[in-house]
N, C-alpha and C positions, 0 to 999 in steps of 0.2 A: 352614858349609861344611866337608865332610870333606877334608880336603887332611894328606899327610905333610910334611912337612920334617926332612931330614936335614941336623942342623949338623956330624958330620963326614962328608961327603961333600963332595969336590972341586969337585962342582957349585955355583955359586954359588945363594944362598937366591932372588934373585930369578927366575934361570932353572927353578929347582926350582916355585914355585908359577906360574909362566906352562905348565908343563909341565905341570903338575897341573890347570889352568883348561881348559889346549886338551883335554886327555886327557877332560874333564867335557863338553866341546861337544862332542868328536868320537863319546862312546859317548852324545849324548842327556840326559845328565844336567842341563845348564845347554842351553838353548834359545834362539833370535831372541826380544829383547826381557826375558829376564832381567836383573834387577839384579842386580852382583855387592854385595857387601858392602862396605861405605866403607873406606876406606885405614887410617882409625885402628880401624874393627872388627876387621877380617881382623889388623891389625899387634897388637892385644892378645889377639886369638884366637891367633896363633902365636907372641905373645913375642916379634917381632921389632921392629925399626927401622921406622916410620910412612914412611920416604924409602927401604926395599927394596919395602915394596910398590906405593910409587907407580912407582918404577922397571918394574915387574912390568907392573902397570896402563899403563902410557906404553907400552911396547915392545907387548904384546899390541895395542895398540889404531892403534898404526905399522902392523902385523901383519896391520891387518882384523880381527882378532878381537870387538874392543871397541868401542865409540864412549861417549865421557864428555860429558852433559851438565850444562855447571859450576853448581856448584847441587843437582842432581838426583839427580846419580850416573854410574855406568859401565856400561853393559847390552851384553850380548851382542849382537851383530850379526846379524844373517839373509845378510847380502849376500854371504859366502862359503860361498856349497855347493858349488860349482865346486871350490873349496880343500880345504873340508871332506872332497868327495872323492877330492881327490888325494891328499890324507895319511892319507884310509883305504886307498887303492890300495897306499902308502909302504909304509907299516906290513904291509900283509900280504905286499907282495914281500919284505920283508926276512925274516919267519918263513919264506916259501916256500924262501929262499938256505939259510937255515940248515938246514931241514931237507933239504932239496938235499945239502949240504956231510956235514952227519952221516950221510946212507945212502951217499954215495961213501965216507965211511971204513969205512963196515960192507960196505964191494961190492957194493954196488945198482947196476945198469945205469940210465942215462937212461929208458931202457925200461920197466923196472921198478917204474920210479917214477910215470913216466906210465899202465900199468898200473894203478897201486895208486889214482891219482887218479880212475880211473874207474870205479873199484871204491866210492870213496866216494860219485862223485856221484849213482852208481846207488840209493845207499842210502837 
């Protein structure tokens, strides 16, 4: 599993790879019914602590994300697409703001901008 971890970033390690998991379900890459990788594979593949990534694994799975069956493993979920696409709705409001934000510094009218949006979808 391709996943970064940054140990000096302020984000905690286990939020870093639940962020890095959702970020894998949300573009398709990990699927309903994928197994993730066991606690002590993923914890020797990233050189961390075996109890960050159950931490990881527990909250993801609080989350809907996940479901662990003991024994078995931890598999992706299917039962959050409803979720899945609220946080792809999230995710692209927040780029829309920002780029919102940066053409009002450059004096783009609201107008302008809505113009320009229809100018892409034409395309």
């Amino acid at each position: 599993m391709q996943m970064i971890i940054n140990t000096t970033s302020m984000v905690p390690i286990y939020e870093q790879i639940m962020e890095n998991i959702k970020r894998m379900i949300i573009e398709g890459e990990l699927k309903n019914g994928d197994v993730l990788p066991s606690v002590r594979t993923l914890s020797k593949e990233l050189k961390i602590s075996a109890l960050t990534v159950k931490k990881a694994y527990d909250c993801l799975e609080e989350e809907g994300y996940t479901a662990t069956v003991h024994g078995k493993g931890t598999y992706v979920t299917g039962t959050n697409a409803e979720m899945l696409a609220e946080q792809r709705r999230f995710e692209i409001q927040n780029e829309l703001e920002k780029v919102v934000k940066k053409a009002e510094q450059y004096g783009v009218s609201h107008e302008e901008i809505a113009q320009l949006l229809s100018l892409i979808f034409e395309e």
